[in-house]
C-alpha positions as CSV (number, residue, x, y, z in Angstrom):
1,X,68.9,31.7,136.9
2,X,72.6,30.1,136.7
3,X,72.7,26.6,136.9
4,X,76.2,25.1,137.5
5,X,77.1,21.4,137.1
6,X,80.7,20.0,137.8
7,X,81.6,16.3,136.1
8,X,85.1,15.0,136.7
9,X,86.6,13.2,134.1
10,X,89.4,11.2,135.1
11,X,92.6,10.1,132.4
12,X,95.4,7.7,132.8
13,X,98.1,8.6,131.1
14,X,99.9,6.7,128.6
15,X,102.4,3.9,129.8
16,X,105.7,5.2,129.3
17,X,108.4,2.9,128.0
18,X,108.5,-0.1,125.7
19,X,105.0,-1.9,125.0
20,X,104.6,-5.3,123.9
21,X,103.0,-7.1,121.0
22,X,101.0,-8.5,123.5
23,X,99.5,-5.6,125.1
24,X,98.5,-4.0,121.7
25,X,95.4,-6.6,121.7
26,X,94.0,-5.0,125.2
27,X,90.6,-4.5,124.1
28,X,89.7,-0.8,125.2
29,X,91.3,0.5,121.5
30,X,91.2,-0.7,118.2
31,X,94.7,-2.4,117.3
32,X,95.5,0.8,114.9
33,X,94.7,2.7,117.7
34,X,97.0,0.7,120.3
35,X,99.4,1.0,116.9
36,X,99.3,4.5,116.8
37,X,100.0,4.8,120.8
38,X,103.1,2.5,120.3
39,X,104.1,5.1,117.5
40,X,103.6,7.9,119.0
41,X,106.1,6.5,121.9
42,X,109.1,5.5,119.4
43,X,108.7,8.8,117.6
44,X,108.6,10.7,121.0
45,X,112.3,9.4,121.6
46,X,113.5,10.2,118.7
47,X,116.4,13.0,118.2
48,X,116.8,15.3,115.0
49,X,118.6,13.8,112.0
50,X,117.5,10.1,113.3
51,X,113.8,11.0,112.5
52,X,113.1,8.3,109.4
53,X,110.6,5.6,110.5
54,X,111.2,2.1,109.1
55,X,109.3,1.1,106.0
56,X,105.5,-0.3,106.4
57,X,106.4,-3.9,105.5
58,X,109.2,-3.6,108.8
59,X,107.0,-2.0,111.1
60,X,104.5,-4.6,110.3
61,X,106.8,-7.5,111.1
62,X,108.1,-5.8,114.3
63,X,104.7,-5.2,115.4
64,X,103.4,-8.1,114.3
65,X,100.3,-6.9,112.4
66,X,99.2,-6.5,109.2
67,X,100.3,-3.5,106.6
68,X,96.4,-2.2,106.5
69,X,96.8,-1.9,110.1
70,X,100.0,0.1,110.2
71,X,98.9,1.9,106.9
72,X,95.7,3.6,109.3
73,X,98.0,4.2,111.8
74,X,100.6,6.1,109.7
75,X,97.5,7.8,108.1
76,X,96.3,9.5,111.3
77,X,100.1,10.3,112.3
78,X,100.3,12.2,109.4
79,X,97.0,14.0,109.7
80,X,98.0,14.9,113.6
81,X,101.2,16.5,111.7
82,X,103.5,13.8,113.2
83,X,104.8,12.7,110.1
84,X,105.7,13.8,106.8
85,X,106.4,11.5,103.7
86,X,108.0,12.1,101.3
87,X,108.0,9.7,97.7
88,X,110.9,8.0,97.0
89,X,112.3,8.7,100.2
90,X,110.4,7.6,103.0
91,X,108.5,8.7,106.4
92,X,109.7,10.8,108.8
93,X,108.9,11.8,112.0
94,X,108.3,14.9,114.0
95,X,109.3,14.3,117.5
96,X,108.9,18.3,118.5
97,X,105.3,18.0,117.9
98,X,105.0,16.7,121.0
99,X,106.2,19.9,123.0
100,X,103.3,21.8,121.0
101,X,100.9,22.4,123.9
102,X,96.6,22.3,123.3
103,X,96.4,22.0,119.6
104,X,93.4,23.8,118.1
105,X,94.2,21.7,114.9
106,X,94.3,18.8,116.6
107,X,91.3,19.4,118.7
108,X,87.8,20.6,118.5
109,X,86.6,19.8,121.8
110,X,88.7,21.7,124.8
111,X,87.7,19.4,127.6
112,X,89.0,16.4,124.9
113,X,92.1,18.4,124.8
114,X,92.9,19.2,128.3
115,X,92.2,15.3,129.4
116,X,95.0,14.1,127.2
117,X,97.6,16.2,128.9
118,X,96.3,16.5,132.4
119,X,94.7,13.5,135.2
120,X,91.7,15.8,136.3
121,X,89.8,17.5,134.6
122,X,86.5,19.9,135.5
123,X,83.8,21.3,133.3
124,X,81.7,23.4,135.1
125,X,78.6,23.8,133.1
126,X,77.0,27.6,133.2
127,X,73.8,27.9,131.8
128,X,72.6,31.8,131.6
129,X,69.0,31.0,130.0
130,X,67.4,33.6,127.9
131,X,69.0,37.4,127.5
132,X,69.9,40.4,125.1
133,X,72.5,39.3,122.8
134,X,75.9,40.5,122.5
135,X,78.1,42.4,120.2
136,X,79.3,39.4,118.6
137,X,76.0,38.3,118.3
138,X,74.3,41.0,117.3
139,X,77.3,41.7,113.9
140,X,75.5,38.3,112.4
141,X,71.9,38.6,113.9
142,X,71.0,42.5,113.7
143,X,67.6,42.3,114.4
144,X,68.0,39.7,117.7
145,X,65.7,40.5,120.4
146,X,67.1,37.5,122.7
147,X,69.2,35.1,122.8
148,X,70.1,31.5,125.1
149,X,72.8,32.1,126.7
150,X,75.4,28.5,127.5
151,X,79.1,28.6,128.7
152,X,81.7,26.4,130.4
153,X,84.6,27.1,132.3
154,X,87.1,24.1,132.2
155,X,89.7,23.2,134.8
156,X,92.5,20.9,134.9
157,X,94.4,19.7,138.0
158,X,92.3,22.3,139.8
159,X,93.3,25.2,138.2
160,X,91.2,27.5,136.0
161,X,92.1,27.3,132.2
162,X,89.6,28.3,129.7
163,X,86.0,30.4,129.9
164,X,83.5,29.7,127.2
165,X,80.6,31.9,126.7
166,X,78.0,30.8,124.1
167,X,75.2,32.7,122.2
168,X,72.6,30.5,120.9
169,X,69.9,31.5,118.1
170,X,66.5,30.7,119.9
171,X,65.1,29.7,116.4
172,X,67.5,26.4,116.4
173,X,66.7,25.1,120.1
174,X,63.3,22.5,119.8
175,X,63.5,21.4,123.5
176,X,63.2,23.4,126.6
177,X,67.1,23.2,128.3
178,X,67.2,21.7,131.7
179,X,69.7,23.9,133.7
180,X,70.8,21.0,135.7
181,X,71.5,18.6,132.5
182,X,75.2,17.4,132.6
183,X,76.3,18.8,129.1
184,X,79.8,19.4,128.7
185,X,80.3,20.2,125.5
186,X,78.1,22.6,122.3
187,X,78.2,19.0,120.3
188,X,76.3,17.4,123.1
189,X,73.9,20.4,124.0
190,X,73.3,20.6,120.3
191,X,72.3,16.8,120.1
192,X,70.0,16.8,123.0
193,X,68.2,20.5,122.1
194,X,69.0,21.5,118.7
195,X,67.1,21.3,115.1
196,X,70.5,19.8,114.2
197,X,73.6,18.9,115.6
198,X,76.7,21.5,114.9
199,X,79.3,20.6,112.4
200,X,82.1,23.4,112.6
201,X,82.7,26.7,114.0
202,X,85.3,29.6,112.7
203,X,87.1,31.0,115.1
204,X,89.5,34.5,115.0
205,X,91.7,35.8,117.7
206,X,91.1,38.9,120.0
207,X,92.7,40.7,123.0
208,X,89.8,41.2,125.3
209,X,88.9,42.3,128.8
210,X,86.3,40.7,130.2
211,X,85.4,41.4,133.9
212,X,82.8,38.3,134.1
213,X,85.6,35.9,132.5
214,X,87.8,37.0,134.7
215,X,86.0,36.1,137.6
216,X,85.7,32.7,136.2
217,X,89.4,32.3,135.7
218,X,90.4,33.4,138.8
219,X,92.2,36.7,137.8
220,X,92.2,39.9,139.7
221,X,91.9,43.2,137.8
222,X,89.9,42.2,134.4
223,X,93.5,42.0,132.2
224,X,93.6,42.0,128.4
225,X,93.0,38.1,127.9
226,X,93.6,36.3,124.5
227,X,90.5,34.8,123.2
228,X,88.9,33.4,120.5
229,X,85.7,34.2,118.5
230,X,84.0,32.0,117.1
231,X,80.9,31.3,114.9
232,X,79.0,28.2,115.2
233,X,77.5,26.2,112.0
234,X,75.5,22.7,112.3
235,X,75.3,20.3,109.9
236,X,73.2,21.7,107.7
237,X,75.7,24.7,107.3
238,X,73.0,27.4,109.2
239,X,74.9,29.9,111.6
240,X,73.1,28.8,114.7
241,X,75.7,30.2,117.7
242,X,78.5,32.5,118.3
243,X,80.6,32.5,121.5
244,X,84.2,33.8,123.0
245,X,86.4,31.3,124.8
246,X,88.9,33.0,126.7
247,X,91.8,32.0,127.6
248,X,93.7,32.1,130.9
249,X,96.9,33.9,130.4
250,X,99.0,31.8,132.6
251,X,97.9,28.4,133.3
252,X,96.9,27.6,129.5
253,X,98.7,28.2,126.2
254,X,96.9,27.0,122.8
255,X,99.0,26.2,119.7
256,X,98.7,25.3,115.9
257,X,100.8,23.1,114.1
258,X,101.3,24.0,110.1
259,X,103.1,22.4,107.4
260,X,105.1,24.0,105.0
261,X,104.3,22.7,101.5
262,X,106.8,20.6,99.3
């Protein structure tokens, strides 16, 4: 029997505009967080060929906070590809970044993803219960009889965006699966009925047409949708799921951001 769930999560936005000292201690963050924020915002002003961040010891003295702090902070900037550095000549920034739109590298988790660009948005959970198992399924598990199937279809500002569909090996769930449980994410459903919780998935791109997706996403006709593929591992590195997020051809568009090597 489908069960279907829908939890809101609501985001405010990030301030726009100059941030004082003062309002990096609000208590919410931790101060490299708030530090990053502020970061973020200068860099996202600046233009191409004025990209080259002042040194740590100045940003600490502007910011008025210590050199660990802004050292963190310039760490995760340059893990989120915002900045590059470069010895002996400094630390520059990537404004464009910024335009790049639902960052698989960035993110692992859509529903994180979409709330950092949009106000609202819906996860409605779809839990399938126990059935034969896919294609997908079936290229990694042969000899499946069954499997539990789990999905989500998230929405943001009320329009459809992504379709997940899930295929979990039976052999890795320990409690029975409430239908009505508010689980918006494979991290948390692995944490609340899984031998272990999952750790990483690898995913590959398709062109698919999917009628039951479709539905989900609001699109007439079943058309060729991208999606992705992907195989699930937990922590202790066993292939416990494999799934398909599709992705709606028009109201979301996914992106990766590489770095060339110097």
């Amino acid at each position: 029997m489908l069960g279907k769930i829908h939890s809101n999560i609501q985001l405010s936005t990030l301030e726009k505009g100059s941030l004082p000292v003062g309002d990096l201690l609000i208590k919410d963050k931790s101060l490299s967080e708030k530090v990053y924020d502020r970061l973020c915002e200068v860099i996202a002003g600046m233009r191409p060929g004025r990209n080259r961040l002042p040194s740590e010891d100045e940003l600490a003295r502007s910011m008025g906070v210590s050199r660990a702090t802004i050292r963190e902070a310039l760490k995760r900037l340059q893990m989120d590809g915002i900045i590059t550095t470069l010895h002996g000549k400094g630390t520059y920034a990537h404004p464009s970044v910024f335009g790049a739109e639902g960052r698989l590298d960035r993110f692992s988790d859509f529903g994180m993803m979409l709330s950092r660009r949009y106000l609202e948005v819906e996860v409605v959970n779809e839990c399938g219960g126990y059935r034969v198992p896919g294609a997908l399924y079936r290229r990694y598990f042969p000899n499946a009889a069954q499997i539990f199937s789990y999905g989500w279809t998230y929405r943001a500002d009320r329009r459809p965006m992504l379709h997940c569909d899930f295929e979990i090996c039976p052999d890795f769930i320990v409690r029975e699966v409430d239908p009505g449980a508010d689980v918006a994410s494979l991290p948390q459903f692995s944490e609340h009925y899984m031998l272990a919780a999952i750790d990483y998935c690898i995913m590959a791109p398709r062109i698919r047409t999917c009628p039951e997706a479709s539905r989900a996403l609001e699109l007439p006709d079943a058309p060729p949708m991208l999606c992705w593929e992907e195989r699930i591992f937990d922590i202790e590195d066993h292939l416990v799921a494999t799934g398909v997020v599709y992705v709606h051809p028009e109201n979301m568009e996914l992106s990766v951001v590489t770095r060339f090597e110097i």
